[in-house]
N, C-alpha and C positions, 0 to 999 in steps of 0.2 A: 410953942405948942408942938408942931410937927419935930421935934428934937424928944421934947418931952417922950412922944409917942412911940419914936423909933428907938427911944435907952429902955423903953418901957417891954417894947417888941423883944429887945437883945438879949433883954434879965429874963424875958419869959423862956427864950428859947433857951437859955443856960439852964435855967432849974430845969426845965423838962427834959435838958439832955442829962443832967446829972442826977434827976429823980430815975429817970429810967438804965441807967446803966449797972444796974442790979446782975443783967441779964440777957438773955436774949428778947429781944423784941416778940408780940404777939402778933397776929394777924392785925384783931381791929387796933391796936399802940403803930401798925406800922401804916396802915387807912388813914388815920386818924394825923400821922405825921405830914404823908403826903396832902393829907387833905388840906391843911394847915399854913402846906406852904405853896402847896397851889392858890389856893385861896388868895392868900396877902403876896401875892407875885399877881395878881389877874386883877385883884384890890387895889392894889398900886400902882398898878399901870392906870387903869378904868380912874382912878384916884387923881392920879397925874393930869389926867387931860382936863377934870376941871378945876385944879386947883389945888387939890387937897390927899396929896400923894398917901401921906402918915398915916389918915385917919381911913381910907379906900383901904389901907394894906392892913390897919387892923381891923375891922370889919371884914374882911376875905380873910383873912385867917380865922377870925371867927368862925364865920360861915361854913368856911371849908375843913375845920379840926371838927364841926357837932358830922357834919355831911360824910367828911371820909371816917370817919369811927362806925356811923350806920353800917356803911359799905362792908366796914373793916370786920365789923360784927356779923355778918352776913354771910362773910367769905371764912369766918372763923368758926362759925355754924353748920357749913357746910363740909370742914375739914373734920369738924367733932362727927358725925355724921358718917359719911367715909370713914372714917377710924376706927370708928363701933361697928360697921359692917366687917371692914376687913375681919376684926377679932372673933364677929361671930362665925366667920367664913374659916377660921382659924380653926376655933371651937368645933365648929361642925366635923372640917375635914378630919382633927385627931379622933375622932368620933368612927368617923368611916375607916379609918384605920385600923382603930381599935376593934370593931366588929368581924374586917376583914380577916385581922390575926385569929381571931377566935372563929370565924367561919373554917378559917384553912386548918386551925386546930381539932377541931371536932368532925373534919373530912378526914383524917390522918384515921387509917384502919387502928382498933384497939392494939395495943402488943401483949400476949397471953406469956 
């Protein structure tokens, strides 16, 4: 059983390293990692002391891939977030730019 569990754990981490290597990793893909393996490292131990290492370490992974992805999704939220501010602050300033040339343009005496 606990063999069963842990060849079970090992194909999971491979697909999901080779489903994601498309790319660069996301915020909540990178939560979601840690969460994953904190989880089934904290699983496994907690698992270990009564018995039942395999089944503790998938269960905390569990736990910890739905938990770190929340996180991950959060901190990804807030980055989306900042990032549409910068652009508006972006937008804005060529804006003030663009006014300023035309202020100092239409200050420039006529030439007859």
């Amino acid at each position: 059983m606990q063999r069963t569990v842990m060849i079970s754990a090992a194909l999971f981490l491979v697909s999901a390293t080779i489903g994601c290597s498309g790319g660069s990793l996301t915020t909540r893909e990178k939560g979601a990692g840690i969460g994953a393996l904190g989880g089934a490292a904290a699983g496994g131990i907690i698992g270990a002391a009564v018995g039942h290492a395999g089944a503790g370490a998938a269960i905390g992974g569990a736990l910890g891939l739905g938990s770190g992805a929340l996180v991950g999704d959060q901190l990804q939220g807030q980055e989306q977030k900042q990032a549409d501010q910068q652009r508006q602050i972006d937008v804005n300033q060529a804006e003030l730019d663009r006014q300023r040339r035309e202020l100092d343009r239409l200050k420039k005496p006529a030439e007859y």
